[in-house]
N, C-alpha and C positions, 0 to 999 in steps of 0.2 A: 756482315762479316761475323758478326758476336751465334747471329745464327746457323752459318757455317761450321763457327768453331761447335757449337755448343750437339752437334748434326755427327760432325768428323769425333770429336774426344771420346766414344766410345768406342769407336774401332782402332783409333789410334791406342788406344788402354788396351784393349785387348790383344793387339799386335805388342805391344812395349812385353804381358804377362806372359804371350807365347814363347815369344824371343827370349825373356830372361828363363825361362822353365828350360829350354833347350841348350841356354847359356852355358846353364850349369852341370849337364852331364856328361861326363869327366870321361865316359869310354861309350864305343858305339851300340852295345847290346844296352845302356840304359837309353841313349838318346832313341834310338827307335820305338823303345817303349814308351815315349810321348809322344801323343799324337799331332800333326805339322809339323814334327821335328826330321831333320835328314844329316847325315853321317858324311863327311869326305875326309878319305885319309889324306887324299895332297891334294893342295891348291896348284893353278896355273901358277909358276913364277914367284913360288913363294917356296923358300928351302927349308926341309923338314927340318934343320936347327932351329928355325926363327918358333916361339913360342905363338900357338894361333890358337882359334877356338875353333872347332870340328866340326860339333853340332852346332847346326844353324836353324832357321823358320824356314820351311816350304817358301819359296818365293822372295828369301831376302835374296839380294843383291847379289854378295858373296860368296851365293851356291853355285852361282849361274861361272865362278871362277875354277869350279872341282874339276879335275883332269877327267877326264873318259874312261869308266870303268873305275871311277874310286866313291861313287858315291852310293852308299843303303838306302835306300828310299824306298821300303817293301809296300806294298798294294795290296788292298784284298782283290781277291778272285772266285770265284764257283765256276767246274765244271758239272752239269749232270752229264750222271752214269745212265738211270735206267729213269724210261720216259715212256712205259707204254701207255696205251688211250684206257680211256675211263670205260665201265663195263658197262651195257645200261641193261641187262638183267644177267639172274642168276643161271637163270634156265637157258641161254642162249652160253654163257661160257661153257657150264656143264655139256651141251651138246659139242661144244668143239674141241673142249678138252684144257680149256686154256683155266687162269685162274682168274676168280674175280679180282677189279680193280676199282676202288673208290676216290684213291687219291695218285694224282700226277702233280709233278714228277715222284719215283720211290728213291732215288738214289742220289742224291749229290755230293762231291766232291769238293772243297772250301780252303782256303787259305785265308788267315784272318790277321789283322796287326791290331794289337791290344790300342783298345777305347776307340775303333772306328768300326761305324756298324756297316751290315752286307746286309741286303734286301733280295730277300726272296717268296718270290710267287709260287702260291699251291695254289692249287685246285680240289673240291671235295664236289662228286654225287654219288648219291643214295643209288643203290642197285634193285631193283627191283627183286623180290623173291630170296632176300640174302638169309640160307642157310641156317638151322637155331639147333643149339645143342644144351637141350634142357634138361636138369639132373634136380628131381624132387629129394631135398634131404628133410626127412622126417624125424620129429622126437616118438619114440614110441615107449615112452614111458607112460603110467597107466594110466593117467590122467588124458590120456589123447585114443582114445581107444574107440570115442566117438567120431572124431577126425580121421581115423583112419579108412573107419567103413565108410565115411562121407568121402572118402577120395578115391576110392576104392570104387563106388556106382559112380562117381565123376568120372571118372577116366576116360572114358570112350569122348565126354565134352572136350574137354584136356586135348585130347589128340585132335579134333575136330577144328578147336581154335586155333590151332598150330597149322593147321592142313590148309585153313584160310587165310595166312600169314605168308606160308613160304611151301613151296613142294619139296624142299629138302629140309627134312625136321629131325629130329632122333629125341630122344626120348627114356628117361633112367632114372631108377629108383636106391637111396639109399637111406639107413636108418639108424639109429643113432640111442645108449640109452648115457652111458657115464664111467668112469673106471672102476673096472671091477676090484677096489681096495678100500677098505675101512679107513676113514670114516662114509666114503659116499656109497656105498654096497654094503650089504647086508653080508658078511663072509660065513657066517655060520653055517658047518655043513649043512643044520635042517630049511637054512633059508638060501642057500647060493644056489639052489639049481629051483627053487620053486621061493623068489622073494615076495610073491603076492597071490593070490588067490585065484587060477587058469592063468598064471604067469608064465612065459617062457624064462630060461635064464640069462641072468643080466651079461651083459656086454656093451664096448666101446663105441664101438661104430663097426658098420657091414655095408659092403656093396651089394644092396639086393640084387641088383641089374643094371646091367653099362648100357651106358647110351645105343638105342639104338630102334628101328621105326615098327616095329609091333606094339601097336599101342593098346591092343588086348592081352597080350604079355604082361604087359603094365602094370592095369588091372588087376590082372592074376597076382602077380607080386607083392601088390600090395594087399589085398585083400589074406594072402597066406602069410606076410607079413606077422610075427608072435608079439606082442604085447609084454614089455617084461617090467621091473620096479627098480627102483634107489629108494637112499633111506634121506637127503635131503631135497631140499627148493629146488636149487639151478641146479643145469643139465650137465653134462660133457661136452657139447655142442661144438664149442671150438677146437676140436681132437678132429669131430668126423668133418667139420667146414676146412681145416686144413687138407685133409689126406685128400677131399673129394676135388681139391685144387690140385693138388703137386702130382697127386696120382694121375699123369695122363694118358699112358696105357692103358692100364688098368679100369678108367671108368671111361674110353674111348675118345676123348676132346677129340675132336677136329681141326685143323689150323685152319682153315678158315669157314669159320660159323659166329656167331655169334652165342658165348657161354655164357648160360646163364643158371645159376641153382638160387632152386626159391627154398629157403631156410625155415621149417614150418615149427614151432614151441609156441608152449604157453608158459613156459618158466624162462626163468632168466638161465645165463651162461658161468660155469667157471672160467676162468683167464691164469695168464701166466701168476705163478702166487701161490695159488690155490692147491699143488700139489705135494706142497712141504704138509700139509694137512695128512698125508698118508706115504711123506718119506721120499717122494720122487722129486729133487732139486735140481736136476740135469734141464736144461731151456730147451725148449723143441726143436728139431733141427733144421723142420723146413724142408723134409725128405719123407717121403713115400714109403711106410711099413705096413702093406697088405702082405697078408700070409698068402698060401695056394684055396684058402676057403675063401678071399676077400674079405678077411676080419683084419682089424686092428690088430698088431698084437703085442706094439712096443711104449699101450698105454702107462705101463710101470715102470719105464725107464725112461719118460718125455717128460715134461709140466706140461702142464696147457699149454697153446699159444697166449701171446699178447694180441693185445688189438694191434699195436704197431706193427706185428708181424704178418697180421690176418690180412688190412690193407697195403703191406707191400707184395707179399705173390698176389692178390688180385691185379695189381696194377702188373707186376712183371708178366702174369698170364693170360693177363686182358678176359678177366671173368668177372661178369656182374652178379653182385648177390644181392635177391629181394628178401626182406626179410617180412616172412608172414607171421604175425603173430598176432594174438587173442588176447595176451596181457603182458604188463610189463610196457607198456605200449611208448609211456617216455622215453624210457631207459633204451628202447633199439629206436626213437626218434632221435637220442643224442648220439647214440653209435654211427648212426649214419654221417652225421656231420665227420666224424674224424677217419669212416671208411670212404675212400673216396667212390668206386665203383659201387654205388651201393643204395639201398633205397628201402623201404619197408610199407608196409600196410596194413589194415585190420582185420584177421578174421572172426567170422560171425563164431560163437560156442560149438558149431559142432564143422568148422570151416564151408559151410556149404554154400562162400561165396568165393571159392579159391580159383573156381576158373574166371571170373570178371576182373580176380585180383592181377590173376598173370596177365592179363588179356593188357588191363587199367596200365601196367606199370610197364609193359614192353612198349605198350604204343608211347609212353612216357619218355622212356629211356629212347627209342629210336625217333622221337620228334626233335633231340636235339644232338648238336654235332659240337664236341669239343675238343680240341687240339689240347694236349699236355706234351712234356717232354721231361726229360731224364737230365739234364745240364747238371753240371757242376758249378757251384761258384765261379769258377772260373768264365762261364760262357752266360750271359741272360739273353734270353730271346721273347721279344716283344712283339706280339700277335695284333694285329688290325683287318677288320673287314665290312664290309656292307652288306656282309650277310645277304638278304632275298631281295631288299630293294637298293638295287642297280644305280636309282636316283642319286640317294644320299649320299652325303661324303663318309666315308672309310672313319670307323671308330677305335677305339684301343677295346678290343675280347677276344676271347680266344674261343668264345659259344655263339651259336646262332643257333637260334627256339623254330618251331613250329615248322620243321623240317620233314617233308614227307617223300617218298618215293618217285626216284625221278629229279626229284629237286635238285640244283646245280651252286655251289656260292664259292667265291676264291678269297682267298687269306693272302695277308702280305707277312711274312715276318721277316722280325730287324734283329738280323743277329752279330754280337758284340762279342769280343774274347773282352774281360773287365781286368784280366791280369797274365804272368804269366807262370804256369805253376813250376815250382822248381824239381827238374827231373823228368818231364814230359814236355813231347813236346808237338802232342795232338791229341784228339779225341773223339770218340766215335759217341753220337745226342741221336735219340731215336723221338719223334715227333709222333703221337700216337693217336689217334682216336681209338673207339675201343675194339674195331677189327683191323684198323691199314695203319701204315706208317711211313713216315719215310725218313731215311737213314740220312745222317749227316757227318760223314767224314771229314773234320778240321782239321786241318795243319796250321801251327801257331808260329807264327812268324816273326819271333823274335831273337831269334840270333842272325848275325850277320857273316854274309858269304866270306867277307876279308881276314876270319876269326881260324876260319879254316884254308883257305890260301897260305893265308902270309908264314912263314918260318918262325915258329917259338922258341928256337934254340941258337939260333945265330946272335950274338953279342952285338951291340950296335953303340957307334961311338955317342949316340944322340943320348942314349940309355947309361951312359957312363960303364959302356961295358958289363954293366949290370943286368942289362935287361936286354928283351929282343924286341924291336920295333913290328906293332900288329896293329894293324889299320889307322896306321901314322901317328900311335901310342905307344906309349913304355911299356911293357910286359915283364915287369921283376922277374927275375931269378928269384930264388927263394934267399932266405935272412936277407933280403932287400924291399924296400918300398919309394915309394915318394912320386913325382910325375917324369923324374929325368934319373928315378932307382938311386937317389944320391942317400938316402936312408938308409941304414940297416933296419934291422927285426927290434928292435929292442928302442930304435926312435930317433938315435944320436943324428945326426946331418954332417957332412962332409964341408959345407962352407955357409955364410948367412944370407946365402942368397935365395933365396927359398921364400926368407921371410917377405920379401916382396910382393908374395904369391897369396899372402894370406892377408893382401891389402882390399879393402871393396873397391879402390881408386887409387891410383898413382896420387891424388894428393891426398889421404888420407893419411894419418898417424898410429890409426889403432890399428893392432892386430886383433882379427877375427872378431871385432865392431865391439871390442870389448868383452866378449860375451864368451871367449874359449881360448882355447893354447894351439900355437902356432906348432905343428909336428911335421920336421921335414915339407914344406909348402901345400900342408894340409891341415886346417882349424877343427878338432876337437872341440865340441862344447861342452861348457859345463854347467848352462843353465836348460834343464831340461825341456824347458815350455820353446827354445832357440835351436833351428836348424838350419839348413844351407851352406853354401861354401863358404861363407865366410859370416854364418854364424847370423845373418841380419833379419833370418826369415821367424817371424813371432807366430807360434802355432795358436795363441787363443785367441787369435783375432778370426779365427777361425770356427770357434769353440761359440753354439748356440748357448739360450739362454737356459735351456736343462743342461748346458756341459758335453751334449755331443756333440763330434767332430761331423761341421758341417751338417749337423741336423740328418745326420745318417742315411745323408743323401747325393753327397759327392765324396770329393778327395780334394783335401787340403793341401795344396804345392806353393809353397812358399807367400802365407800371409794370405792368399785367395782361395775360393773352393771354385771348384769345377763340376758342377752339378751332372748328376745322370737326366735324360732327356723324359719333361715332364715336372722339373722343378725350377724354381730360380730364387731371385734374392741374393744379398752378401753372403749369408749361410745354409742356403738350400732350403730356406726354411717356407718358400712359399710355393704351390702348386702353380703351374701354370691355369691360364686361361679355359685351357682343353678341360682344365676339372671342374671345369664351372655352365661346362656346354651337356644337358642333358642328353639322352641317349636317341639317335634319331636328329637332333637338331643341330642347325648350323649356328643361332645367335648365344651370346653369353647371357647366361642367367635368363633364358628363354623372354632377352628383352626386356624383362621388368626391373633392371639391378643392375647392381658394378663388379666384377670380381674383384677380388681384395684377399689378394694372399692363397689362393686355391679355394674361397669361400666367398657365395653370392650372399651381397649386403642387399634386398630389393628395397622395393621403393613402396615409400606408407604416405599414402594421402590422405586427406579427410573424405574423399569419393570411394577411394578403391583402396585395398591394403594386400599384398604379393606376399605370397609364404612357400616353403617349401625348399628343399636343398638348391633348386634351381627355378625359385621363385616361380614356379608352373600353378599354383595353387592361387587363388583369390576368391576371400568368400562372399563378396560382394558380385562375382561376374556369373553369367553363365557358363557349365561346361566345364573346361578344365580337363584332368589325366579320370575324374573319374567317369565322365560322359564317354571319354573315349575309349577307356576300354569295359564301356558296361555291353554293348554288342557281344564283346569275345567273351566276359564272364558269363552271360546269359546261355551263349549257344552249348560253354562248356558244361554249365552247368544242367540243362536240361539234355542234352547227348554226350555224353564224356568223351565218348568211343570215335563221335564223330571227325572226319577226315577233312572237311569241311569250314573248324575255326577255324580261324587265324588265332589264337591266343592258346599260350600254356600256362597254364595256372597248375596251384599245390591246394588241395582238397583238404583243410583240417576240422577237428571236432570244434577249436573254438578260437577266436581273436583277442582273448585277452590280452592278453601278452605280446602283442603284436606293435603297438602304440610304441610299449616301452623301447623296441628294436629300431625305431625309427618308421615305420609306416604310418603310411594315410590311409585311415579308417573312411570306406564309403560305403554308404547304399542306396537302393533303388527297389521299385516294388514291380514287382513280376504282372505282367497284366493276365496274364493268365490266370492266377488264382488268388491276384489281391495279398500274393505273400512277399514279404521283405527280405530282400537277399542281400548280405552283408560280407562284405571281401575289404582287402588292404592290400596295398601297392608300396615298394619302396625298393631302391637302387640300388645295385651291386657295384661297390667301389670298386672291383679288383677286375670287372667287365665292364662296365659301363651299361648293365641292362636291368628292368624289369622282374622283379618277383613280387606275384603275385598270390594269395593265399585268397582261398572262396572257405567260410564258415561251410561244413556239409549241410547242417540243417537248416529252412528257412524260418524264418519267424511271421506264423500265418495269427491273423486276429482270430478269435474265439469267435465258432457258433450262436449263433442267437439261441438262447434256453426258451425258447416258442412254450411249451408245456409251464415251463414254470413261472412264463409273464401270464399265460391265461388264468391259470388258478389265481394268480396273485392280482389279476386284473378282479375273478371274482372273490376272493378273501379280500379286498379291497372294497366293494361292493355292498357285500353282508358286514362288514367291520363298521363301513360310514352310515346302513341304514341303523344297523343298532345305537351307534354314535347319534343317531339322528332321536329315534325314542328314547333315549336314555337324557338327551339335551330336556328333549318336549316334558318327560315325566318328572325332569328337576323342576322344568318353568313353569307347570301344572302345577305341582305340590307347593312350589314358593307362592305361587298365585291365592291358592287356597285357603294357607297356610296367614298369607297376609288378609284374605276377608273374613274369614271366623274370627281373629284378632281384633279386625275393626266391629263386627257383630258385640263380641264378647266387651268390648270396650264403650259401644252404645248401650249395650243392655246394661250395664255395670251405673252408667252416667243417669239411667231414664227415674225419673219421680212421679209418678200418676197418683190423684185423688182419687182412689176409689169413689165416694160417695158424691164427686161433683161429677165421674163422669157419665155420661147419660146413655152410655152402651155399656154400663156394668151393671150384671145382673148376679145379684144375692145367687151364690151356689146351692141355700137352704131355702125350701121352701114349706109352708102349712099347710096341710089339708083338714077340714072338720067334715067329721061323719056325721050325719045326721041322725046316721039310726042310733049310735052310741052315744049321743049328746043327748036325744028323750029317752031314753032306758035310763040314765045316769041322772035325769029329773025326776023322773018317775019315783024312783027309791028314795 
């Protein structure tokens, strides 16, 4: 029983919050604005004198008592309008005449009742050979003068890469230097028609050539294309990126092709600001001012644009801009983030790798397919799909990657009115990718059909003659109020029975729970944190622990929140489950963890330890996200172009800074050439997928220095035989050095007798002469 009870009390809660939320609204255009809520002006067998409550709960009792035709209970509904079949090439509609078509249904038709969502199914494929209408905007200030001629013998590639893309292409050139006013121009007569040295004269922006399929025309344009100067850094850029969007006569868009202008500088841009610098304070209008030459000519009475401005007519014109540039190269990597059609890349110093860049960034931009939409506050529409495998269960995004020709995937979206705006009372939401769309016509269903029936002007004795009975309520006359018009304008009451009305309960005491003043049988409060009809509903129990209401994730109705789908908790303050399921999988915390609040707690052993937003990481196991997608970095990174991966990755110079964003830093070594390719993975909260970043360069080990190990093998060689006689000639000389010592030290000690010893012989010796000894007697 205790586990029955304990089983039952949250739906019985939740039914008790439903019914008191409907209790309380006092006329039937609110009560239908809560969702389970239903309106009856008469009961069966109940006289419209007797005092009743109107709005009820879906499914209470008492509705089941409403006469026939007295009850609001609006529904949602969708009709589709237009439902033709999806195109599967380009060349095949063109032959018949018809238009391409990527997405079914294009038209639907909607009625919506505020906080209940309507589900609807799309369908998106890729068309085979769809249409390109590409407009080269170039800086031709003097510093690009090498780029030019480089794009100039390009062309004929340029056209070629197009030709193999799609057989409907066009093809157009425009150029661009700055406004011709001081301080960015040189105005001085002897500098404004010649500001640099074979300079042409400066100007805004020009249409060299509209779109169109001579693609040695092109060429030609560009190549005759003048070269002219300004006197600072950044360009005019955003003057001629506007016009070459709004203008679309003039530079020929097609309604359906795919627009794309690749944005070619090596300086950076002025922006809206920039033109109080020379007097021009007027904001750009967001309108088309080519003269009959295709020049600019209303650069002295515009600013620049804003970036805010830049990415909204791409997004209204459905034109993507690639931005190619040679430096500055942060500064248009952070632009992209806040352009949303938008993308960039790097050219080489004289651009001579521009056609691999357009080639790199089309197959980019057409690998993936994302729904956007134009809503108002008032409407949110929540996008889910399975994208290309059919297996898995349905996710919350609104992109699906690695999309190519041919390919087929269906979207579900949940769309919701979240209010109802005052004054309107529909709206037309366009669902976009960046060529198809489909239209969505809403009707908001929040007024009720009895509002307009019933008579406003007839006096009703239930009304105190004050008022006219409309949809089995009071309707005051004017300087009248109250629920039975017993009130005047000004507050006084006709008798104190009213006061009743401002009871929480017939046995209660207080008026308006203590908390406000009883007016004509309606509770004013006066403590502001206190609403409700009688004052007892406390709004900060509502109030998270930073002080928003509901954690800026539901709506606060008396003491509870009502979370939007995706959240839960007392105060909306935790994600569900679903935030906690990686992209691709069905378990929480990919199995290794708890969710806990919209955040995976994993599990840390002494064996193994789980890391990661959805614990998918362990550095202990084999494998893991980065095993898995080292196939698709490898293939992309040795074929870019090819049609063949399955992965889309983003090409940067480096990963520093990648760690800090939240990514998982991996590598792996290339067997091909023993070099170490380094990439990072991490999750897109707002889609639930994959971004991946591949470093460009590898990290290959150093060459063996062959030459300079052999010398050093023999300077090694000749070093240790010298080492070697230079030892010997120490231990020779020590040697010596010590026997002459002991010589010298024996001779020094030695005492010989001459005269005893019998090997010494007298060094004097006598001789007598014979003849000189008798000659010497003789005398």
């Amino acid at each position: 029983m205790k586990a029955l009870t304990t089983l039952l009390f949250p739906l019985l809660a939740g039914f008790a919050i439903a019914q008191d939320q409907c209790e309380f609204q006092i006329n039937c255009k609110a009560c239908i604005q809560v969702p389970g809520c239903t309106w009856c002006s008469k009961f069966k067998g109940i006289g419209l004198q007797e005092r009743s409550t109107h709005c009820l709960k879906v499914g209470d009792p008492k509705a089941s008592q409403c006469e026939s035709g007295a009850e609001e209970n609006p529904k949602n509904s969708q009709t589709i309008v237009g439902d033709e079949d999806l195109s599967d090439s380009a060349r095949e509609s063109q032959k018949e005449g018809t238009r391409i078509v990527q997405i079914k249904p294009q038209h639907i038709k909607m009625k919506l009742r505020k906080g209940v969502s309507e589900s609807i199914s799309l369908t998106y494929r890729q068309a085979y050979g769809y249409p390109i209408d590409l407009y080269y905007l170039m800086d031709l200030s003097h510093s690009m003068l090498d780029d030019k001629d480089q794009l100039a013998s390009l062309g004929g590639q340029l056209t070629a890469t197009l030709q193999e893309l799609t057989d409907f292409y066009t093809i157009g050139f425009g150029s661009f230097v700055d406004k011709v006013l001081l301080p960015f121009v040189d105005t001085h007569p002897a500098k404004i028609n010649t500001p640099c040295s074979g300079c042409a004269k400066a100007y805004s922006f020009r249409n060299d050539l509209p779109l169109g399929t001579d693609g040695s025309l092109f060429a030609m344009k560009v190549r005759e294309a003048e070269i002219s100067g300004n006197l600072d850094s950044p360009e005019g850029g955003f003057d001629a990126l506007m016009q070459a969007i709004v203008c679309k006569e003039q530079i020929r868009w097609r309604d359906q092709a795919r627009r794309l202008i690749v944005f070619s500088t090596d300086a950076q841009f002025h922006q809206a600001g920039d033109g109080k610098l020379a007097g021009v304070v007027v904001p750009n209008d967001e309108k088309c001012h080519l003269n009959d030459q295709n020049m600019y000519d209303a650069y002295d009475k515009f600013d620049y644009p804003s970036v805010g401005q830049i990415n909204k007519v791409t997004k209204e014109r459905d034109i993507y801009v690639i931005f190619a540039v040679s430096s500055s190269t942060d500064l248009y990597k952070e632009l992209t983030k806040v352009i949303e059609n938008s993308s960039w890349g790097k050219l080489t110093s004289n651009s001579n790798n521009v056609v691999d860049l357009v080639r790199d960034q089309y197959n980019a931009i057409t690998s993936v397919i994302s729904l956007t939409d134009n809503s108002s506050s008032a409407i949110s529409i929540e996008y889910s799909s399975r994208c290309k495998n059919a297996s898995a269960p349905p996710i919350k995004t609104n992109q699906c990657f690695s999309m190519r020709e041919g390919d087929q995937v269906d979207f579900t979206l949940h769309v919701k009115l979240n209010e109802c705006p005052v004054g309107q009372d529909r709206e037309i939401v366009e669902v976009k990718t960046l060529q198809d769309s489909l239209l969505l016509e809403i009707e908001f269903e929040c007024e009720c059909d009895c509002e307009d029936k019933d008579d406003h002007t007839t006096p009703s004795e239930i009304c105190n003659n004050q008022g006219a009975l409309v949809c089995g309520v009071c309707a005051c006359f004017r300087n009248f109020r109250g629920e039975r018009c017993r009130c005047t304008a000004d507050g006084s009451g006709s008798d104190k029975i009213d006061e009743e009305l401002c009871k929480k309960s017939a046995n209660s005491t207080e008026l308006c729970s203590g908390r406000g003043l009883c007016v004509c049988g309606s509770c004013e409060c006066f403590e502001e944190d206190y609403s409700g009809k009688f004052c007892h509903c406390n709004q900060r129990k509502c109030l998270s622990n930073e002080g928003d209401i509901c954690s800026n994730h539901g709506t606060c109705s008396c003491e509870e929140c009502s979370c939007v789908p995706g959240y839960t908790g007392r105060v909306c303050e935790c994600q569900t489950d679903e935030a906690c399921r990686s992209p691709g999988q069905h378990e929480v915390c990919s199995g290794h963890g708890v969710c806990d609040c919209g955040k995976c707690v994993c599990n840390s052993t002494a064996e193994e330890g789980y890391s990661g937003q959805y614990c998918e990481d362990c550095l202990s196991c084999i494998g893991g996200k980065c095993s898995e997608f080292y196939e698709g970095v490898l293939c992309r990174f040795n074929d870019p172009t090819s049609k063949t991966c399955n992965l889309t990755v983003i090409v940067v110079d480096s990963l520093d800074d990648e760690e800090d964003r939240g990514a998982r830093k991996c590598s792996f070594v290339d067997k091909k050439d023993d070099c170490m390719i380094f990439f990072t993975y991490r999750y897109l909260d707002n889609s639930k997928s994959y971004e991946i970043h591949v470093q460009k360069e590898k990290e290959c080990p150093e060459p063996a220095p062959i030459m300079a190990i052999v010398f050093g093998i023999l300077a090694g060689i000749v070093l240790l035989g010298l080492l070697t006689l230079l030892i010997w000639k120490i231990a020779t000389s020590i040697h010596d050095r010590r026997e002459y010592a002991k010589f010298e030290k024996e001779r020094q000690n030695a005492r010989w007798n001459t005269e005893g010893n019998p090997l010494y012989k007298d060094p004097s010796n006598t001789f007598a002469n014979p003849v000189f000894s008798q000659q010497q007697i003789e005398e």
